[in-house]
C-alpha positions as CSV (number, residue, x, y, z in Angstrom):
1,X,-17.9,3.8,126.3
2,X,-17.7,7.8,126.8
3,X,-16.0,9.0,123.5
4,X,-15.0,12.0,125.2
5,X,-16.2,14.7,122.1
6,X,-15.6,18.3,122.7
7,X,-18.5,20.3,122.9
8,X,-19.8,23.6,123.8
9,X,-19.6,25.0,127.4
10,X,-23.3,25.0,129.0
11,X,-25.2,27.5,128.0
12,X,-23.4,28.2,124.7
13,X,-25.5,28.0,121.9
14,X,-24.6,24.7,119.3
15,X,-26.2,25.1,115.8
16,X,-27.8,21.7,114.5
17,X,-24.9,21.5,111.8
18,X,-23.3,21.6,114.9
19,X,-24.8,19.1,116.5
20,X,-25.1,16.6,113.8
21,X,-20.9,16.8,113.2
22,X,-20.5,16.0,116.4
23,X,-22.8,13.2,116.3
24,X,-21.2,11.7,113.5
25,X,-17.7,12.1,115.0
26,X,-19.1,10.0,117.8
27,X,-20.5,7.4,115.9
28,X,-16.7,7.5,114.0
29,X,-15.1,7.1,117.5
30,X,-17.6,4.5,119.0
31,X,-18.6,2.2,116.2
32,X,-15.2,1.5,114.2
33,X,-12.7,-1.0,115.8
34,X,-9.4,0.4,116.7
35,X,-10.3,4.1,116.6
36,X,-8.3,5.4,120.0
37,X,-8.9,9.4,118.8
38,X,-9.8,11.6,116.1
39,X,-9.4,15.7,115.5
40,X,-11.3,17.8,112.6
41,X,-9.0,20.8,111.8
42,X,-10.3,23.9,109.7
43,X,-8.0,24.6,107.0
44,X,-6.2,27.2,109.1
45,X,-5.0,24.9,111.1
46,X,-7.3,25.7,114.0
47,X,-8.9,22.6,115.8
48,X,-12.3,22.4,115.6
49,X,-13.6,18.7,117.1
50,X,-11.8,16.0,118.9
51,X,-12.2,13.3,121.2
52,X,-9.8,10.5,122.3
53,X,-8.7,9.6,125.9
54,X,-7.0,12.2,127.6
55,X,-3.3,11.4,128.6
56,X,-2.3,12.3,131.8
57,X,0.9,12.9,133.8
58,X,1.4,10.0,136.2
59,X,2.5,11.9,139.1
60,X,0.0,15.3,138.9
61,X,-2.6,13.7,137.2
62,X,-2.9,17.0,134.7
63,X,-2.8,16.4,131.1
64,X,0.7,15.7,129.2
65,X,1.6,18.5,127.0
66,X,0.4,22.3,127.3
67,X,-3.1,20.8,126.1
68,X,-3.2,17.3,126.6
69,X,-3.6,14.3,123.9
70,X,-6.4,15.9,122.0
71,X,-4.5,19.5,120.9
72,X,-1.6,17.2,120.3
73,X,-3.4,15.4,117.6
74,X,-5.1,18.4,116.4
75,X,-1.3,19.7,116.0
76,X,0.0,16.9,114.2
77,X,-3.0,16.6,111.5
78,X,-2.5,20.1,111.0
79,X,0.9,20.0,110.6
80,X,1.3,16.8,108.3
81,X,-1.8,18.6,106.3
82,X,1.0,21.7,105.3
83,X,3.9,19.7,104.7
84,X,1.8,17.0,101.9
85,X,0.0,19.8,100.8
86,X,3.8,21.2,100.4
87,X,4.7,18.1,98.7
88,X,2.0,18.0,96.3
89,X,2.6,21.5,95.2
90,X,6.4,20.7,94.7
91,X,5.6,17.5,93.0
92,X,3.0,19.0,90.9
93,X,0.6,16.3,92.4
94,X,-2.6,17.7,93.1
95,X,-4.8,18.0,95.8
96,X,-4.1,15.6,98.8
97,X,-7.4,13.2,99.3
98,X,-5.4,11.3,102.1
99,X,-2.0,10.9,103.9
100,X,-1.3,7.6,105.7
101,X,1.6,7.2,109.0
102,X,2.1,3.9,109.5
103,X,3.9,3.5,113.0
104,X,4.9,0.4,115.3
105,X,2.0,1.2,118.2
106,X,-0.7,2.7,115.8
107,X,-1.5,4.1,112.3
108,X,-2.4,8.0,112.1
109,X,-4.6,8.7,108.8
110,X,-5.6,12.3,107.5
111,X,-8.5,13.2,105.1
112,X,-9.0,16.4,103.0
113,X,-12.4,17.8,103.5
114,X,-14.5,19.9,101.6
115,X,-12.4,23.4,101.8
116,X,-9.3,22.2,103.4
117,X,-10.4,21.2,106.7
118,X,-8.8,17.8,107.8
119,X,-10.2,14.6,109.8
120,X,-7.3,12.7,111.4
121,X,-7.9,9.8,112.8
122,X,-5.5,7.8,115.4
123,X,-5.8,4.1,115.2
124,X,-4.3,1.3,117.2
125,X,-2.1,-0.8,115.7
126,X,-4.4,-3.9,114.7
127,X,-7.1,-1.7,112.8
128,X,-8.4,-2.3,110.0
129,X,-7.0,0.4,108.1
130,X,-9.7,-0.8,104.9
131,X,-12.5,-0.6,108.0
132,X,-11.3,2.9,109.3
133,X,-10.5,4.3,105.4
134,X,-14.2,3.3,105.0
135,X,-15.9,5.5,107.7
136,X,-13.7,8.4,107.6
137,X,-14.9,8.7,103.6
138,X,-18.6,8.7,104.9
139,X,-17.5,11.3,107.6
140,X,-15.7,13.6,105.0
141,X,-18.6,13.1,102.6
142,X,-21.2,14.0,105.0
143,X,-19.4,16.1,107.1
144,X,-18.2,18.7,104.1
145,X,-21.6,20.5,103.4
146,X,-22.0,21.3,107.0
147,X,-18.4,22.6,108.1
148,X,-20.1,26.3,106.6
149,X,-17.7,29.4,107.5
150,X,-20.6,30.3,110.6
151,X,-20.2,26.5,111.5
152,X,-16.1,26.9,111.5
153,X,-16.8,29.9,113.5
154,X,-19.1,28.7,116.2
155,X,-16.9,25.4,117.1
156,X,-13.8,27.6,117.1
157,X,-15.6,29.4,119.7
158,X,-16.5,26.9,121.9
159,X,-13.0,26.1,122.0
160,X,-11.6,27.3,125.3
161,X,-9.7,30.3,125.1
162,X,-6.0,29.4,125.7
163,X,-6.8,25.6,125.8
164,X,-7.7,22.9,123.6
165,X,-10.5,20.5,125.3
């Protein structure tokens, strides 16, 4: 199975922090059962990584959306990060550690990492949600010493300019 991870164009030049992120965000999309896609936003709200199949207009064959199914996650995990961040503050809650969507066709779950970058993760329906919790927690754990400002900077880079993918 191709996970379909976002990398740098050819001859662009990938750090190893680089490297090993998106290694581990394959291993998150591969290896646990039910995982359909997954995005790593930097706390600006900018994506950083994805993967996940690319949906595509029946008729033109070009992907739905201005940016296809991978900036629409990106925009949604972004997006429900402000608004429980939002919440928490009103609430006087804290800092978010996790924000679950349970939904009739799938489960979208959001993670805090280390300075306010966010892994979502789109599941199907019949996940284990205990399974999937699990790995994204090793993800964020590993995954938060390496997301470095020059990290951030270099996968924001090898993000195509005016596109997402």
């Amino acid at each position: 199975m191709t996970s379909g991870i976002r990398t740098p164009p050819p001859g662009a030049h990938s750090s190893r922090g680089g490297a090993d992120l998106r290694w581990m965000l394959t291993r998150l999309v591969e290896e646990v059962p039910g995982v359909l896609s997954v995005a790593v936003v930097s706390a600006d709200g900018l994506p950083l990584l994805s993967s996940g199949p690319e949906r595509s207009l029946p008729a033109t064959g070009r992907a739905a959306g201005p940016m296809g199914a991978a900036a629409d996650l990106a925009t949604v995990v972004s997006g429900l990060g402000s608004l429980t961040v939002g919440a928490a503050t009103l609430m006087e809650g804290g800092r978010v550690r996790q924000t679950l969507v349970a939904m009739d066709t799938g489960n979208l779950l959001v993670m805090s990492i280390s300075d306010g970058s966010l892994l979502g993760v789109h599941t199907a329906p019949t996940a284990d949600m205990g399974v999937v919790t699990y790995h994204m927690a090793l993800f964020v754990g590993r995954a938060g010493h390496l997301l470095t400002p020059e990290l951030r900077a270099e996968l924001r880079q090898s993000v195509p300019h005016g596109a997402f993918g």
